[in-house]
MIKOLMAR-153493 format. One record per residue (C-alpha): residue in one letter; x negated, y negated, z negated. Coordinates in steps of 0.25 Angstrom, whole numbers, plus 2048, in hexadecimal, padded with zeros to 3 digits. Last residue first. Example, Ala and Ser with C-alpha at 12.3 -4.5 7.8 and 13.67 -1.06 7.14 Angstrom:
<nodes>
S7C98047E3A7CF8127E1
</nodes>
This chain:
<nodes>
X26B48B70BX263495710X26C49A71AX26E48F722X27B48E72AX281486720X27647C71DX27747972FX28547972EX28546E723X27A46672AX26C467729X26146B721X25D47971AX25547F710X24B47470EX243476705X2404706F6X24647C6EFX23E4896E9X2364806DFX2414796DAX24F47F6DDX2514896EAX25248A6F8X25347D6F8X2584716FFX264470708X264463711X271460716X276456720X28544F724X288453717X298457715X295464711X289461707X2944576FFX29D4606FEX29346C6F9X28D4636EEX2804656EAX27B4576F0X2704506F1X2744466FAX26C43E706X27443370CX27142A719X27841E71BX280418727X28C414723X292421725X28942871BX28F41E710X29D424714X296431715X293431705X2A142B703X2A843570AX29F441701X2A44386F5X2B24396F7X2B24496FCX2AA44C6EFX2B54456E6X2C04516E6X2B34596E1X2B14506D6X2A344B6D4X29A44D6CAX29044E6D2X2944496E2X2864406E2X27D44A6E3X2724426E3X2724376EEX2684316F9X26E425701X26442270BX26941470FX26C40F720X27840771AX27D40170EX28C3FF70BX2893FB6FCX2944016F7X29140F6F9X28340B6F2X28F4086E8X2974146EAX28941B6E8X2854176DCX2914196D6X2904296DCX2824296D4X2864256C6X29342F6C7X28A4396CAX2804366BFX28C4346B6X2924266B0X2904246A3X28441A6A6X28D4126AEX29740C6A3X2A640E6A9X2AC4006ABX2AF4036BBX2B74116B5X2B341D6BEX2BD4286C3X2BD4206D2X2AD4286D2X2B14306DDX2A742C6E6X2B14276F0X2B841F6E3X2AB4186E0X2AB4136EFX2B940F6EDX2B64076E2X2AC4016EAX2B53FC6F5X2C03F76ECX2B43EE6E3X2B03E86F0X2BD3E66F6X2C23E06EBX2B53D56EAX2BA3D46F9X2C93D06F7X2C73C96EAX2C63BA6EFX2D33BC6FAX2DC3C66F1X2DA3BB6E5X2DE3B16EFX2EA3B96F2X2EE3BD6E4X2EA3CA6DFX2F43D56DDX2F43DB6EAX2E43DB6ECX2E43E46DEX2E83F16E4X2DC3F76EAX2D43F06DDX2DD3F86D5X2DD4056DCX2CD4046DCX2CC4026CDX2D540D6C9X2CC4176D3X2C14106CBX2C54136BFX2CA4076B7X2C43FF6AAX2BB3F76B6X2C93F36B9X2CE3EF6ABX2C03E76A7X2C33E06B3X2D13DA6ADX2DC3DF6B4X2E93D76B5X2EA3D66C4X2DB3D16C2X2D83CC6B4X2CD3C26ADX2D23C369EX2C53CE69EX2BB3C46A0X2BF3BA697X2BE3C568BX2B03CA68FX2AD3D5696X2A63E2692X2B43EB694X2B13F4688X2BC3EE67FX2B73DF680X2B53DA671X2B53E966AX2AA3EE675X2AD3FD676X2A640566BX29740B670X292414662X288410658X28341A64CX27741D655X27540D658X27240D648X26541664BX26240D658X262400650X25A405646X25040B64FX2503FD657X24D3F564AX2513E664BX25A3E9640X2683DD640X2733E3649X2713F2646X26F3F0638X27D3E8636X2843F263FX2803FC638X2833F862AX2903F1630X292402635X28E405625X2963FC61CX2933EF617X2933F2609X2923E4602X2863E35F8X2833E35E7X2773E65E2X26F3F15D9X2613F55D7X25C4015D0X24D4035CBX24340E5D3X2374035D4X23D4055E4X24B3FF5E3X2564095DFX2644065E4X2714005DFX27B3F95EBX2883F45E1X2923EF5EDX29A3E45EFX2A73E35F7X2A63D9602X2AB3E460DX2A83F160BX2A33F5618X2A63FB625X2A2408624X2A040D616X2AE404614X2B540961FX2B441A61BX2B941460EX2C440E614X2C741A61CX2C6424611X2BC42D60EX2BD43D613X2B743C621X2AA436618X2A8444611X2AB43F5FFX29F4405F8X29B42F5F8X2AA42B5F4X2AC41E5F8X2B14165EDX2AD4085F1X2A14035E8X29D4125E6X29E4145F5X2964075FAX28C40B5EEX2884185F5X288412603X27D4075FDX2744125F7X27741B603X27440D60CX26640A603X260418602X26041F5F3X26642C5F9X25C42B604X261432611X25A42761AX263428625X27242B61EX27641C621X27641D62FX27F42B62DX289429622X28F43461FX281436616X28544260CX289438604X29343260DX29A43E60DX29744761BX2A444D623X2A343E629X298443633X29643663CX29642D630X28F421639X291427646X2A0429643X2A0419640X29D41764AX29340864BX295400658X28D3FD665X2963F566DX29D3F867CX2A23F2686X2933EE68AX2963DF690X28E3D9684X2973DF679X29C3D4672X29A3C967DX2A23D0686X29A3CE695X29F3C669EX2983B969DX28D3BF695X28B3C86A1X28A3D76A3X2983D86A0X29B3D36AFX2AA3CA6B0X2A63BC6AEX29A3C06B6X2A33BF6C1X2A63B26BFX2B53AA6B7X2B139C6B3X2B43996A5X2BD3A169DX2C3396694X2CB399689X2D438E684X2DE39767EX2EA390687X2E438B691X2DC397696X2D039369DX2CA3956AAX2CC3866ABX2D537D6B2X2E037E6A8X2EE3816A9X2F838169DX30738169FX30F37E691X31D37F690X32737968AX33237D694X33637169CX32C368695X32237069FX31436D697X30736D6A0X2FD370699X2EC36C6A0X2DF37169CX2D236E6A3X2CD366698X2DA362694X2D8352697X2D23546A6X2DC35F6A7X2E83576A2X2E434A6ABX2E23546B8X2EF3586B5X2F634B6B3X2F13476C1X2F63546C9X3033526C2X3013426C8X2FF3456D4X3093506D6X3133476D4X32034D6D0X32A34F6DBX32F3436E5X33B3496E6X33D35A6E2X3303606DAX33035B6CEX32A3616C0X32B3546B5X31E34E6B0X31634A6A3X30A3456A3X2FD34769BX30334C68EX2F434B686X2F435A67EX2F235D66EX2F236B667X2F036B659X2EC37464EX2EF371641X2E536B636X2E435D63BX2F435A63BX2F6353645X2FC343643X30033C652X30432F650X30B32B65DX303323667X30033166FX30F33666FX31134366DX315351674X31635B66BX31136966FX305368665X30235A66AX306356676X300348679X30533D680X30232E685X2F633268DX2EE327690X2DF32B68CX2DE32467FX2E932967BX2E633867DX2D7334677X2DF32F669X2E833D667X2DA34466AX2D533B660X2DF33E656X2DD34C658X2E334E64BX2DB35B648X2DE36C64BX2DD370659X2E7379661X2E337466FX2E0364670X2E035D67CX2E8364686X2ED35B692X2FC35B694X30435A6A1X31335A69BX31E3616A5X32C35E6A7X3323696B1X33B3646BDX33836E6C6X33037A6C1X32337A6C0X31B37E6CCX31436E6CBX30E3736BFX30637E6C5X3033746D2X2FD36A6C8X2F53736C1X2F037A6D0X2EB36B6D1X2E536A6C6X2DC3756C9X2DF3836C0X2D638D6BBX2DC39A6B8X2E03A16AAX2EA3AD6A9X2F03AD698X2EA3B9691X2EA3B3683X2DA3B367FX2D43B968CX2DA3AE693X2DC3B36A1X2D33B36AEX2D83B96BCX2CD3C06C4X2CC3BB6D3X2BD3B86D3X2B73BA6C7X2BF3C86C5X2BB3CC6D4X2AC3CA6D2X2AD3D16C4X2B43DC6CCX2A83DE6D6X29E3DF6CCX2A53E86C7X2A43F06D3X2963F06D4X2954006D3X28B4006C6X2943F46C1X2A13F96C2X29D4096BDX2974006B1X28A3FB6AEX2893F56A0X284400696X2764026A1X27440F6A3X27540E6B1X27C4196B8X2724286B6X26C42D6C3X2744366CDX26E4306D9X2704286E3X2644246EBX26341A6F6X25941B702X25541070CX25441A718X24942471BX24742772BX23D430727X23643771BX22743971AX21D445712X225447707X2204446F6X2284396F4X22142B6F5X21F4266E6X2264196E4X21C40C6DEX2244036D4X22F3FA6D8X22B3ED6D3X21E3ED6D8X2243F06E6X22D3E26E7X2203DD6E7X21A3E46F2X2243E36FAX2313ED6FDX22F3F8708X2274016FEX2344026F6X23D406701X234410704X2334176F7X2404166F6X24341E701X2374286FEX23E42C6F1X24B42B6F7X248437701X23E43E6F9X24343F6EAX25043C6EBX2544446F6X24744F6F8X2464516E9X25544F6E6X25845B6F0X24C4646ECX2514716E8X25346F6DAX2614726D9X26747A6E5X2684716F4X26D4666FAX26945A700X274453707X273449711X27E440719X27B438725X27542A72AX266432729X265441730X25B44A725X24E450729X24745971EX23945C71CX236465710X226464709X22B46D6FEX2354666F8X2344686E7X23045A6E2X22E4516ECX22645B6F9X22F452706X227455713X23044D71DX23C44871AX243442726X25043A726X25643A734X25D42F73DX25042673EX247430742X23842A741
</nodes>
């Protein structure tokens, strides 16, 4: 068997009339030819087919059964076939939640890096938050400056309404001869009246210390003591008052912010992934998006009056005596809507309360029960979208729920604004960009900021980030060489084009750095910018270099030039193709007349 050539022998799929072609491996292929002439037939259909089909049969029998049985290709034998992988110009997932960062790994990559060197603030008031040891407390209060006064207090109470007698009774009990309480420091065997219906704030003085560095200095064990008593007491928390100035300094050893009490728990990088309940905004599920009633679907011709039926879902039955005309006819009587008048021409307010509601307001409902006699009653009118939204929620009916789904239309996520992430993952920041703000960027934009981020993060960020950047820089580039840099990372894949689709696919097969593959692809310059071909061409040999053979369908003339070998298919389309007009290299194509 010759092992530095692919052989097809006797290949009949489709339209190929019985052709044998001989192809050198570890080099670049194109398969040219008009429309119809059998290029996918002997590529995909052939080649790969059989690939597959190989790979398959070398799994066990177990794993078989779950793979299904793969028809051989109609050809008579192929040699020297590698494990083959196809790129083709099929559809991204439809899936709503895979993005350009997902479908490439990158952002898999980024939640990676945010875990691990992000910085976390309080989503409430902004304020930077990060876990300190007692030790690092002690040092931080040690760079105050020289001579400073400074209270160790330990938070008991936090803007709580009561007398708090017993808290009052527990600092006692524990040894503590002070309490501040709402910013007045108070003696703990003093009567000490609150009033129960105000809040209070109420904190044990631990010690109290003057900043000194010259002499004998302050002693570090006892700071370091007072501390430890403050966080054990605080829950974690401790202030430290500089009487210098009055103010307060809060540390804490928690991922936590001190000052509004919200706790982000420990930072993963499934905090960061809105395919997770611990990333994902609970609102919209990690969709960016909610299915909501428009208003322009629900009166989509607004020339029409409401009683020539402007109101489409409520326009179904077309019975004059039918419940919601019956029910939108008293809604205008009750509230002066005029019923002849085209919907353009009603007032805002008017136009709100068929949509929106009434209110509480009561209205007279009269209609005709089946012995032929009147009934009357008083209702609230709830307007149509809350009618809407209403039925949607509560029937269990699928054809309901799709007929009102025709009146709904994708708004971004009010909670989150489209970036799928909870609050607490977005008030982790990296030079002051949350990951929402990078996956917003294009890759080009991505790839500049990434280059120059090392010289904004600290050293020991620079040291646990370096190869998570790497990674992320490396396959940005890859995206770039197949000139895709126009992308955003938070684009949804399934509006990505069949092009588009099959050039991510292959920066990431880029990415994987295999070797010794059958990489067979469909025309993967469509679409393309001409100042582009000459990128993805040099990316196309790159993988070639490392020791893979490719096989491209290709129309393109670029792309047919810089091919190491050509096979031309034809003469014609469909019954007049499927031969092999010429095969060789680019002189050899020239030189032939047929071609």
């Amino acid at each position: 068997m010759a092992q530095d050539k692919l052989i097809v022998r006797g290949a009949r799929e489709h339209n190929l009339k019985n052709i044998t072609v001989e192809m050198p491996r570890n080099k670049l292929i194109v398969i040219t030819g008009i429309s119809g002439s059998g290029k996918s037939s002997l590529a995909f259909d052939t080649i790969y087919a059989e690939g597959q089909r190989r790979y398959v049969e070398s799994l066990s029998a177990y794993a078989r059964q779950f793979l299904g049985q793969m028809e051989k290709p109609d050809v008579d034998q192929i040699e020297g076939l590698s494990p083959a992988i196809s790129i083709d110009q099929r559809g991204a997932s439809h899936n709503p939640r895979s993005t350009v960062g997902t479908v490439t790994e990158i952002y898999d990559y980024l939640r990676l890096l945010y875990a691990r060197i992000g910085v976390p603030h309080c989503p409430k008031c902004g304020r930077e938050i990060a876990p300190q040891t007692a030790e690092q407390i002690v040092d931080a209060i040690l760079n105050l400056p020289e001579g400073s006064r400074i209270m160790i207090l330990a938070p008991l109470v936090k803007d709580r309404k009561g007398h708090h007698k017993r808290v009052f009774e527990d600092v006692r009990r524990s040894g503590f001869v002070r309490v501040r309480v709402d910013g007045v420091v108070r003696d703990v065997d003093e009567e000490i009246e609150l009033d129960r219906y105000k809040l209070h704030t109420i904190e044990a003085v631990v010690d109290r210390l003057v900043i000194r560095r010259e002499g004998d200095g302050m002693d570090r064990s006892r700071l370091a003591d007072s501390v430890e008593t403050a966080l054990r007491l605080g829950d974690g928390v401790v202030i430290v008052n500089n009487a210098s100035n009055g103010q307060d300094l809060l540390f804490s050893e928690h991922f936590a912010c001190a000052h509004c009490g919200i706790s982000l728990g420990e930072i993963e990088p499934r905090t960061f992934s809105f395919n997770s309940p611990h990333g994902a905004c609970p609102v919209c599920q990690g969709l960016g998006v909610r299915l909501e009633i428009d208003p322009d679907l629900v009166i989509p011709n607004k020339e029409l009056t409401l009683a020539e039926g402007a109101i489409d879902p409520w326009n179904g039955s077309g019975r004059e005596d039918g419940y919601y005309a019956r029910l939108l006819k008293a809604a205008c009587e009750h509230f002066g809507i005029p019923m002849d008048v085209p919907v353009k021409d009603l007032s805002e307010e008017q136009l709100n309360i068929l949509l929106y509601g009434g209110g509480w307001e009561r209205i007279t409902l009269s209609y005709r029960h089946r012995r032929g006699g009147w009934r009357h009653y008083t209702t609230t009118f709830e307007g149509v979208i809350p009618n809407l939204k209403r039925r949607y929620e509560e029937t269990s009916s699928d054809y309901v729920r799709a007929k009102i789904e025709g009146y709904m239309a994708h708004r971004p996520c009010p909670a989150c604004k489209g970036t799928r992430l909870k609050p607490e993952a977005l008030a982790v920041t990296i030079a002051g960009k949350n990951i929402a703000e990078v996956t917003r960027m294009s890759v080009a934009e991505a790839l500049r900021f990434f280059k120059e981020l090392p010289s904004q993060l600290t050293e020991r960020q620079r040291i646990i980030g370096q190869r998570i950047l790497k990674e992320i820089e490396n396959r940005l580039q890859f995206m770039v060489n197949v000139g895709l840099d126009y992308l955003t990372l938070d684009r949804t894949a399934s509006t990505l084009s069949g092009g588009e689709a099959e050039r991510i696919r292959l920066a990431t097969q880029i990415g994987s750095q295999l070797v010794g593959v059958l990489y067979i692809l469909d025309e993967p310059t469509i679409g393309l910018h001409q100042r582009d071909n000459a990128r993805l061409i040099r990316t196309l040999k790159e993988m070639r270099d490392l020791g893979n053979t490719l096989i491209v369908v290709e129309h393109d003339e670029a792309t047919i030039r810089a091919a190491d070998y050509i096979v031309d298919l034809g003469p014609g389309a469909g019954e007049h193709g499927g031969e092999v007009v010429v095969a060789g290299t680019l002189e050899d194509v020239m030189a032939c007349p047929r071609s």
